[in-house]
mmCIF file of the N, C-alpha and C atoms, coordinates in Angstrom:
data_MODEL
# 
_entry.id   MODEL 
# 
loop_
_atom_site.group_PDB 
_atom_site.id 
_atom_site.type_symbol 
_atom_site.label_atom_id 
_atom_site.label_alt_id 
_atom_site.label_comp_id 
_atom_site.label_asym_id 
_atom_site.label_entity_id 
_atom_site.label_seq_id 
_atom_site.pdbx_PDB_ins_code 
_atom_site.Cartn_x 
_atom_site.Cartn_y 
_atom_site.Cartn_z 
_atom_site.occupancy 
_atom_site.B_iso_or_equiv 
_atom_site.pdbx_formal_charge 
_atom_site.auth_seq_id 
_atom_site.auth_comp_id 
_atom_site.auth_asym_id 
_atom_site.auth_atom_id 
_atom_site.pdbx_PDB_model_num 
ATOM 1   N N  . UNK A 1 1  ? -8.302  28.804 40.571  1.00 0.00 ? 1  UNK A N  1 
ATOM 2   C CA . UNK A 1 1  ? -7.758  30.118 40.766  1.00 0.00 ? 1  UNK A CA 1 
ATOM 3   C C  . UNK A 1 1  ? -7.074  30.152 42.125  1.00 0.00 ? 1  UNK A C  1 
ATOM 4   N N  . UNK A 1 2  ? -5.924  30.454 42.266  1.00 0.00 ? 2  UNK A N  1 
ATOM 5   C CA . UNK A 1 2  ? -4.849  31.048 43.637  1.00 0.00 ? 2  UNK A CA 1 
ATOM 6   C C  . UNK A 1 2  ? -5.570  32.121 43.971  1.00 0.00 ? 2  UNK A C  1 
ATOM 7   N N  . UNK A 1 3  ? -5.753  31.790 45.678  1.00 0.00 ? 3  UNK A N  1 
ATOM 8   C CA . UNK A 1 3  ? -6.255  33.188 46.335  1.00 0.00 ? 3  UNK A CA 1 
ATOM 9   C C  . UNK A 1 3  ? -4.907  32.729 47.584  1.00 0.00 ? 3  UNK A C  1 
ATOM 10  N N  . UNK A 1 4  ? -4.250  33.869 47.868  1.00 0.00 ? 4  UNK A N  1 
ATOM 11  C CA . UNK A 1 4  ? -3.334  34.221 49.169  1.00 0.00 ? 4  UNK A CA 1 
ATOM 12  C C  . UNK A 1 4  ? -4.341  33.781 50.047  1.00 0.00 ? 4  UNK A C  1 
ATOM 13  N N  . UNK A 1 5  ? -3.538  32.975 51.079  1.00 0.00 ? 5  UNK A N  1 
ATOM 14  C CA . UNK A 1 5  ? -3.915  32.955 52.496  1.00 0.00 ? 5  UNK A CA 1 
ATOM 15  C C  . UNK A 1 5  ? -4.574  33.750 52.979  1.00 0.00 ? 5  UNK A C  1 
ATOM 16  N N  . UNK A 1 6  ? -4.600  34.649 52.927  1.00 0.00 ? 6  UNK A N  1 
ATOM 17  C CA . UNK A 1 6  ? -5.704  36.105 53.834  1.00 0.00 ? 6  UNK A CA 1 
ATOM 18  C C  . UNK A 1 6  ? -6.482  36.047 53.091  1.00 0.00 ? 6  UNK A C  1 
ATOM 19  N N  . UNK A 1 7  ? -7.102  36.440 52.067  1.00 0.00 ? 7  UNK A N  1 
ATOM 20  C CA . UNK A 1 7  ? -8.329  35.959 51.123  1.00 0.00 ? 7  UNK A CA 1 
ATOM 21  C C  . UNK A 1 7  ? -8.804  34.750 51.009  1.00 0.00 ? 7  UNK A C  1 
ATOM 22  N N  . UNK A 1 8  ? -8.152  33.700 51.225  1.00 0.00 ? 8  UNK A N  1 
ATOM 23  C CA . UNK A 1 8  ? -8.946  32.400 51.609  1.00 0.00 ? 8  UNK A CA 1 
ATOM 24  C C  . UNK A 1 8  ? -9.765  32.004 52.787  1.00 0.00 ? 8  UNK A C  1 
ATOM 25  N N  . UNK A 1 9  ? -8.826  32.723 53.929  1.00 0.00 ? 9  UNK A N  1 
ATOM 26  C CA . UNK A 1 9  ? -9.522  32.697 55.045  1.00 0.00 ? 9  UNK A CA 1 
ATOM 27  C C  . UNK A 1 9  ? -10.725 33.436 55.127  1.00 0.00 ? 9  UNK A C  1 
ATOM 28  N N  . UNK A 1 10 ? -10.477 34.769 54.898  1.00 0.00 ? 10 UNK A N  1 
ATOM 29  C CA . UNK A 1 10 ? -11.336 35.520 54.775  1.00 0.00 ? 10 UNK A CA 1 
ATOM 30  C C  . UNK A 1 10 ? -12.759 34.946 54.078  1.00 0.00 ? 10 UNK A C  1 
ATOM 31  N N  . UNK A 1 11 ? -12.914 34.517 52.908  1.00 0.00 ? 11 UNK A N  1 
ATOM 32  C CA . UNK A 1 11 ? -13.393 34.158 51.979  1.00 0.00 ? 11 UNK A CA 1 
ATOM 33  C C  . UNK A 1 11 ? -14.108 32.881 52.831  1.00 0.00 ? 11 UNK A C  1 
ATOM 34  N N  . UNK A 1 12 ? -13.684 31.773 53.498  1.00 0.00 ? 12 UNK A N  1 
ATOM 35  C CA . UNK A 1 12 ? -14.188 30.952 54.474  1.00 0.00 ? 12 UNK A CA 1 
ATOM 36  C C  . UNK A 1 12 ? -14.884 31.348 55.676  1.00 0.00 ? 12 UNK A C  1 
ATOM 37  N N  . UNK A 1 13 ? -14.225 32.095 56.124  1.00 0.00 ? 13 UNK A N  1 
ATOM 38  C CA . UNK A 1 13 ? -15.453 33.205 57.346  1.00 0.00 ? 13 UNK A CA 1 
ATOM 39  C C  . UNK A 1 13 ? -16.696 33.426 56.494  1.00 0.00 ? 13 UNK A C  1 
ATOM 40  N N  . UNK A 1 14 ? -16.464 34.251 55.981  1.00 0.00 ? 14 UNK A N  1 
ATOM 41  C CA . UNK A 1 14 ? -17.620 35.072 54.795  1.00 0.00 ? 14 UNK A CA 1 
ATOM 42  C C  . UNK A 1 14 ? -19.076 34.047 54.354  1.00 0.00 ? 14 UNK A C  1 
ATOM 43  N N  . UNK A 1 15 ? -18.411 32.999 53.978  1.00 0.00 ? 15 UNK A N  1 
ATOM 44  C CA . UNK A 1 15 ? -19.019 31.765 53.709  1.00 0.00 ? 15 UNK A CA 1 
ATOM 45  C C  . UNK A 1 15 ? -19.606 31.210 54.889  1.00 0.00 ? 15 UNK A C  1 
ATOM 46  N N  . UNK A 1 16 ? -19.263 30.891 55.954  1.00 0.00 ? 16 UNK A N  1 
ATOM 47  C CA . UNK A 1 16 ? -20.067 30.414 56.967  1.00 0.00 ? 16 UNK A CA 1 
ATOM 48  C C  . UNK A 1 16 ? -20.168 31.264 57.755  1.00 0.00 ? 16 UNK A C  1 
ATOM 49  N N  . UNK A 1 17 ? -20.297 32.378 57.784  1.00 0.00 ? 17 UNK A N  1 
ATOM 50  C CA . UNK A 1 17 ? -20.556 33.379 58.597  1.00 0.00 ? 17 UNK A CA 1 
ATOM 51  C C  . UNK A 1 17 ? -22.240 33.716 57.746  1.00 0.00 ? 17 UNK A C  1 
ATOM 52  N N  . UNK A 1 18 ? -22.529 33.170 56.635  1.00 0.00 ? 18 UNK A N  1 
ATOM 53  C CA . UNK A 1 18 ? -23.486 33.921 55.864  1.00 0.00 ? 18 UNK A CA 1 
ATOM 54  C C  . UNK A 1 18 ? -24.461 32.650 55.128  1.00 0.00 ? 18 UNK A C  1 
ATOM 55  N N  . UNK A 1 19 ? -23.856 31.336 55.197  1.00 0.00 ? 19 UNK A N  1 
ATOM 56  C CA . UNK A 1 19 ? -24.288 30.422 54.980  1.00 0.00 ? 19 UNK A CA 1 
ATOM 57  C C  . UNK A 1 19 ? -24.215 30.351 52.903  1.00 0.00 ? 19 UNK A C  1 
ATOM 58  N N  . UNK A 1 20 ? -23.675 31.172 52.330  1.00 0.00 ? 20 UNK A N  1 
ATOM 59  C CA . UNK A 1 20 ? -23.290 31.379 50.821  1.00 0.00 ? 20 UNK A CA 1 
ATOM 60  C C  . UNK A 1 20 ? -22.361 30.937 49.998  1.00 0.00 ? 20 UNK A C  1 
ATOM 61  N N  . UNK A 1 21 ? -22.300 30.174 49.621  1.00 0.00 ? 21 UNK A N  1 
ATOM 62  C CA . UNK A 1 21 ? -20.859 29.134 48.816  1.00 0.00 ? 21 UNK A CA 1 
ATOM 63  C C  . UNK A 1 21 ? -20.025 30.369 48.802  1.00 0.00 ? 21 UNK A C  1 
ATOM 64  N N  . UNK A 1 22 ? -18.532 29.608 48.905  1.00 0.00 ? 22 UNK A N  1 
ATOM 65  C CA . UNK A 1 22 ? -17.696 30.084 48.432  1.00 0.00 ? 22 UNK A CA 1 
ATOM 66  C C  . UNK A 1 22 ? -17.519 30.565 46.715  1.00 0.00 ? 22 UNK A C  1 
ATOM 67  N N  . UNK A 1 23 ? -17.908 29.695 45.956  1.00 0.00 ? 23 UNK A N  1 
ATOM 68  C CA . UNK A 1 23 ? -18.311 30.306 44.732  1.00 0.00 ? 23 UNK A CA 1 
ATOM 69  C C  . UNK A 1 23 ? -19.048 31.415 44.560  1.00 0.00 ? 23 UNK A C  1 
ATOM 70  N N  . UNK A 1 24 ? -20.546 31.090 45.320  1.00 0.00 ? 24 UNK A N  1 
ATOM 71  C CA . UNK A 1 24 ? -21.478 32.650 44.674  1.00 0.00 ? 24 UNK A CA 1 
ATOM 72  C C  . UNK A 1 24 ? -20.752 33.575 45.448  1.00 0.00 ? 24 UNK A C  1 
ATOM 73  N N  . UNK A 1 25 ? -20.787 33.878 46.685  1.00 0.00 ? 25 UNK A N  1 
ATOM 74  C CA . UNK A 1 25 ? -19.274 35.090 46.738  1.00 0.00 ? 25 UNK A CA 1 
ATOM 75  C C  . UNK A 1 25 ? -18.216 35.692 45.968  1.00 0.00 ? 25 UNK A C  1 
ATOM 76  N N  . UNK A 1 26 ? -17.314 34.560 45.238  1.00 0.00 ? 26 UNK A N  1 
ATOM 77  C CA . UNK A 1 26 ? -16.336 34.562 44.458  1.00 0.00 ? 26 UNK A CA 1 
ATOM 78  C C  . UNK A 1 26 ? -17.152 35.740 42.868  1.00 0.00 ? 26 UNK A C  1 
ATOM 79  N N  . UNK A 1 27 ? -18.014 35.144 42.848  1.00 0.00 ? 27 UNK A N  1 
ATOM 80  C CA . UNK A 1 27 ? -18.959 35.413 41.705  1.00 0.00 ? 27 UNK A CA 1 
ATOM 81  C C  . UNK A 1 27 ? -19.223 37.108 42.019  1.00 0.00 ? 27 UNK A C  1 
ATOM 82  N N  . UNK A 1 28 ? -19.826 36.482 42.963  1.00 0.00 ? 28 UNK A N  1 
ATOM 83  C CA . UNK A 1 28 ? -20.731 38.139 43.122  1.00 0.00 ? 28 UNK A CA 1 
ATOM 84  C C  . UNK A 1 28 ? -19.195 39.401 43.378  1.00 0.00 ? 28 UNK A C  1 
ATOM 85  N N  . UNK A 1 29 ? -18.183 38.758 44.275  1.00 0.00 ? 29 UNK A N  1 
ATOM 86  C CA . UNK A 1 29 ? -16.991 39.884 43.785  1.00 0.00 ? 29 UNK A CA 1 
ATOM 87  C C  . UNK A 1 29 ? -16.647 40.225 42.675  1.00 0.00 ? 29 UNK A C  1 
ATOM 88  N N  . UNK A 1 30 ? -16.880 38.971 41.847  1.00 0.00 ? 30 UNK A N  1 
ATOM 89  C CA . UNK A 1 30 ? -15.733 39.489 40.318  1.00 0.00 ? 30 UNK A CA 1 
ATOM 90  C C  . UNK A 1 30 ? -17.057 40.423 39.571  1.00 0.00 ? 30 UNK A C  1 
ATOM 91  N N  . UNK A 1 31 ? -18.734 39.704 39.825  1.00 0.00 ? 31 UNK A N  1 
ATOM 92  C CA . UNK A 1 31 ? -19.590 41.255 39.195  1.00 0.00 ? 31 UNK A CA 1 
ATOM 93  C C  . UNK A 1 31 ? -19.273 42.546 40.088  1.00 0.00 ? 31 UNK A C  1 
ATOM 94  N N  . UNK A 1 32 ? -19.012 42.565 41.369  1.00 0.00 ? 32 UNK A N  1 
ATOM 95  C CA . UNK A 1 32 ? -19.105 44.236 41.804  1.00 0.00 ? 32 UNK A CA 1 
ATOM 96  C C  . UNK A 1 32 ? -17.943 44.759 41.494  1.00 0.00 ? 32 UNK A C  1 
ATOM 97  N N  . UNK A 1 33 ? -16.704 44.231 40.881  1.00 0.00 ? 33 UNK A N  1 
ATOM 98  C CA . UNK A 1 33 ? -15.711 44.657 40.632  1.00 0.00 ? 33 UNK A CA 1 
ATOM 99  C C  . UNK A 1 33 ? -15.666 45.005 39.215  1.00 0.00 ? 33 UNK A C  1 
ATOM 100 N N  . UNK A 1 34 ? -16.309 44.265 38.293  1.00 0.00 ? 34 UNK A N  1 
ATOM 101 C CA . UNK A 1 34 ? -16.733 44.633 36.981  1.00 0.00 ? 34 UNK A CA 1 
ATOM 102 C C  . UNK A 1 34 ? -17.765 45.782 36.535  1.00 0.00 ? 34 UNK A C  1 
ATOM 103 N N  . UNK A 1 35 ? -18.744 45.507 37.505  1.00 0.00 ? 35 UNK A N  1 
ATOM 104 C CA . UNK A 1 35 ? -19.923 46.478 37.660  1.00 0.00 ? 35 UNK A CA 1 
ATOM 105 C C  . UNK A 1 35 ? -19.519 48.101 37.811  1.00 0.00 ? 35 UNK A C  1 
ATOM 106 N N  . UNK A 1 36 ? -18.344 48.191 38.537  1.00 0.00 ? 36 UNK A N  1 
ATOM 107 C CA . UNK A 1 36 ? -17.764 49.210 39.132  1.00 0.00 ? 36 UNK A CA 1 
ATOM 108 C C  . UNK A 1 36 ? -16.756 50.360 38.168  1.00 0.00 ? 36 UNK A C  1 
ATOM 109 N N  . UNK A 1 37 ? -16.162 48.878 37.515  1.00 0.00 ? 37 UNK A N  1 
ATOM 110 C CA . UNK A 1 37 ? -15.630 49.191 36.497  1.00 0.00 ? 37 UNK A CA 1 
ATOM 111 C C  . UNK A 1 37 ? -15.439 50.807 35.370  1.00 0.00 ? 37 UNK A C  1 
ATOM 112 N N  . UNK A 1 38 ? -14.478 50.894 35.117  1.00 0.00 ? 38 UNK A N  1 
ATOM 113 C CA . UNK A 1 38 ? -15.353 51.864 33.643  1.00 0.00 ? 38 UNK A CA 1 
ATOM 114 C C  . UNK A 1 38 ? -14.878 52.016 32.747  1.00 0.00 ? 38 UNK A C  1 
ATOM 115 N N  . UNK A 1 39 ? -15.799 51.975 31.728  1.00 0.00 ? 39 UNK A N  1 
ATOM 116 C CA . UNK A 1 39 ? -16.159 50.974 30.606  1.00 0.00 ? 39 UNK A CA 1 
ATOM 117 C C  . UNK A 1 39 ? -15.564 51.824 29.646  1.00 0.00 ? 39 UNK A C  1 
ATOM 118 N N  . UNK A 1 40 ? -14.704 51.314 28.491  1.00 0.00 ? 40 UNK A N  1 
ATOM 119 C CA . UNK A 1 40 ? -14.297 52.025 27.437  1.00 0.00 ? 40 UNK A CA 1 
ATOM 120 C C  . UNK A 1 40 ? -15.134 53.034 26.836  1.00 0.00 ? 40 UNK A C  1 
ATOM 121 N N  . UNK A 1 41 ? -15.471 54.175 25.962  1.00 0.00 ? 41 UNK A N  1 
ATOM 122 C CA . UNK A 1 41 ? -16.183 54.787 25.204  1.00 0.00 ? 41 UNK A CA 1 
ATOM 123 C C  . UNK A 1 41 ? -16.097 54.922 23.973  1.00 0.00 ? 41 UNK A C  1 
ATOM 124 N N  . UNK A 1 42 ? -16.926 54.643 23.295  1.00 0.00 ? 42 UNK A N  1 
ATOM 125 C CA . UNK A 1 42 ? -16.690 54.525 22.209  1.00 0.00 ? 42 UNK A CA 1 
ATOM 126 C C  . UNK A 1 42 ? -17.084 55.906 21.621  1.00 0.00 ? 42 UNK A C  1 
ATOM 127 N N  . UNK A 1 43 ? -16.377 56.177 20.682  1.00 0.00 ? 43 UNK A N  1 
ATOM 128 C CA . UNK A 1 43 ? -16.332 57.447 19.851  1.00 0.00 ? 43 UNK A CA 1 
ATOM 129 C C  . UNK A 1 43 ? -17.235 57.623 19.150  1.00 0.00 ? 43 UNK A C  1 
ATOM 130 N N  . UNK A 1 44 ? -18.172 56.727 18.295  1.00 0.00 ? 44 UNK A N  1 
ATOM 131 C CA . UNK A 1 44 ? -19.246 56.662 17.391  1.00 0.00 ? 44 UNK A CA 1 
ATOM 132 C C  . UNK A 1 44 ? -18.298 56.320 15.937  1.00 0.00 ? 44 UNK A C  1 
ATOM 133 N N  . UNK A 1 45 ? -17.137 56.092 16.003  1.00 0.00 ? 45 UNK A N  1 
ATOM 134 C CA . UNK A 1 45 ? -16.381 56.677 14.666  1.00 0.00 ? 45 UNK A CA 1 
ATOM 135 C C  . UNK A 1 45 ? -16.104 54.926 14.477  1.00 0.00 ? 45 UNK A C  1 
ATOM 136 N N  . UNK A 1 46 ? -16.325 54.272 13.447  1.00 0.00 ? 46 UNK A N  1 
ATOM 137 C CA . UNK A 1 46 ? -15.706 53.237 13.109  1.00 0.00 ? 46 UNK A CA 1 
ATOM 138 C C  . UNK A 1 46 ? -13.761 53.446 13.475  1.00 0.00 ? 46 UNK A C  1 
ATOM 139 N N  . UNK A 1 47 ? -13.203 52.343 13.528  1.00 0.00 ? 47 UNK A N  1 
ATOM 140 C CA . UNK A 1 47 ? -12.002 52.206 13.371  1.00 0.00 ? 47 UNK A CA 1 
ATOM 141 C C  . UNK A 1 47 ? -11.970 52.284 12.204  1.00 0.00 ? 47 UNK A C  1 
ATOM 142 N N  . UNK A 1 48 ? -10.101 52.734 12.142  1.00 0.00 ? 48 UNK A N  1 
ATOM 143 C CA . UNK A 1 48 ? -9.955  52.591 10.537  1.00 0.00 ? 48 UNK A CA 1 
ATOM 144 C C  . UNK A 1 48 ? -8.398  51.168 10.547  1.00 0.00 ? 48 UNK A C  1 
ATOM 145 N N  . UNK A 1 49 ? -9.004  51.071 9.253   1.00 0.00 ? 49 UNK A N  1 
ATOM 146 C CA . UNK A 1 49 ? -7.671  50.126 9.436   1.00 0.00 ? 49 UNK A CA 1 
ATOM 147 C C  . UNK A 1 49 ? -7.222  50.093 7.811   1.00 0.00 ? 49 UNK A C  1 
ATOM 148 N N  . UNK A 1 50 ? -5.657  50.126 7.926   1.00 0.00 ? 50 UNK A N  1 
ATOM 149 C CA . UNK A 1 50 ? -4.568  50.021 6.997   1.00 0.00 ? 50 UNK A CA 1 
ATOM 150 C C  . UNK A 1 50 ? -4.311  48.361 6.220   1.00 0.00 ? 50 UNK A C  1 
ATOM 151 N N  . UNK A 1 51 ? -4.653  48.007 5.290   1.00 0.00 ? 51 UNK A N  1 
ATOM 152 C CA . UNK A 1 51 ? -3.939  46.614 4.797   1.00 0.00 ? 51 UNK A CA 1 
ATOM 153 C C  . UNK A 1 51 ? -2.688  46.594 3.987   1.00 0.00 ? 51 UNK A C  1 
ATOM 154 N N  . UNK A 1 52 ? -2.366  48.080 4.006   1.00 0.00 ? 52 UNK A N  1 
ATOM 155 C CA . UNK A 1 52 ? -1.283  48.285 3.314   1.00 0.00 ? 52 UNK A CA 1 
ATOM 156 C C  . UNK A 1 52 ? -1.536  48.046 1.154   1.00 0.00 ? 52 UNK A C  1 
ATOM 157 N N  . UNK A 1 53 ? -2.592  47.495 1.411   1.00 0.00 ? 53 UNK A N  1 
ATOM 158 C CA . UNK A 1 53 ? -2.965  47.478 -0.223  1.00 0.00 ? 53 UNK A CA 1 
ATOM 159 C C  . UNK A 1 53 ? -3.637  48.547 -0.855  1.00 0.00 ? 53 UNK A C  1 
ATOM 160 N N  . UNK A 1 54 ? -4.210  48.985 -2.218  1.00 0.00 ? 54 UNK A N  1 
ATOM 161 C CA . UNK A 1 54 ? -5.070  49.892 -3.018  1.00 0.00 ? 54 UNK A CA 1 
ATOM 162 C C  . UNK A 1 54 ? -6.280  49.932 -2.339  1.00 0.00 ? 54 UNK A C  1 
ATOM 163 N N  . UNK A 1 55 ? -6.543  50.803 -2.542  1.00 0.00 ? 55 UNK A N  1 
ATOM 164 C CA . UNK A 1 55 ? -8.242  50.535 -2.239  1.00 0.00 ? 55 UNK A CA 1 
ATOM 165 C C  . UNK A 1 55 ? -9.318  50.340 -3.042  1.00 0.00 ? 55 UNK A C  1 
ATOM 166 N N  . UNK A 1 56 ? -8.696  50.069 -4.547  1.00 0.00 ? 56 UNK A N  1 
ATOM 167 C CA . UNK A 1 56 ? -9.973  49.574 -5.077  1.00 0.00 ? 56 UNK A CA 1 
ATOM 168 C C  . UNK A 1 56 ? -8.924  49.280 -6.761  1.00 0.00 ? 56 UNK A C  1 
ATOM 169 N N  . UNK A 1 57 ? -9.773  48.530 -7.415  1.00 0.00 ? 57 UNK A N  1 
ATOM 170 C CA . UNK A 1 57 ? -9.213  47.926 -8.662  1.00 0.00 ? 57 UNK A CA 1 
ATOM 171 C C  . UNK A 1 57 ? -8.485  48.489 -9.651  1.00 0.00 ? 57 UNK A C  1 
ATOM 172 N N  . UNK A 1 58 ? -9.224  49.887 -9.800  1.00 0.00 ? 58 UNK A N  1 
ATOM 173 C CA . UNK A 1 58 ? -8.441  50.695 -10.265 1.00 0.00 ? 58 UNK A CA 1 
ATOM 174 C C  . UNK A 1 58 ? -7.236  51.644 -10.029 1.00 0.00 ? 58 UNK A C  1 
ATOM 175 N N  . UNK A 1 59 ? -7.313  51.399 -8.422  1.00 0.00 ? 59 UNK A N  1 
ATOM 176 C CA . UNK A 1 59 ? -5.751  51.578 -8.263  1.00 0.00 ? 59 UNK A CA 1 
ATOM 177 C C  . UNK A 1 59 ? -4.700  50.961 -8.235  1.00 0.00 ? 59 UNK A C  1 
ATOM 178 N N  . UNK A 1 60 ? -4.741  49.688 -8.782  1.00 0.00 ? 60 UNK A N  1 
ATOM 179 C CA . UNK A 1 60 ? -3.890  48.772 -8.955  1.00 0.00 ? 60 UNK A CA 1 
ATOM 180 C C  . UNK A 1 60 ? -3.193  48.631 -10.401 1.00 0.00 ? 60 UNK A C  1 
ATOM 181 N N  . UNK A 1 61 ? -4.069  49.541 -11.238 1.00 0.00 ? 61 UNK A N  1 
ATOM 182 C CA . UNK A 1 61 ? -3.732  48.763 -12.799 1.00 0.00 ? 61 UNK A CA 1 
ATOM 183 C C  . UNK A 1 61 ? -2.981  50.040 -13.036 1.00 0.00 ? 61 UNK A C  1 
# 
């Protein structure tokens, strides 16, 4: 993954400033950024979906 120059550095301080891989950092940002997140809602309602065909045998004949 590409991180800009200022986030790399940064990201290297952070790391030996704290003694914590650069990974579990990396990690633990992308959960507090997910965590933070907000989350679709679901309606309770199934989707519906179109196949463009009958819906049953006898509407075909």
């Amino acid at each position: 993954m590409y991180l800009p120059e200022d986030l790399a550095a940064r990201l290297d301080a952070q790391s030996s400033a704290t003694g914590i891989s650069k990974a579990e950092l990396f990690w633990r940002g992308i959960a507090l950024l997910l965590d933070d997140a907000e989350r679709p809602r679901r309606s309770g309602e199934p989707p519906v979906f179109d196949s463009g065909r009958p819906l049953s045998s006898e509407a075909t004949a």
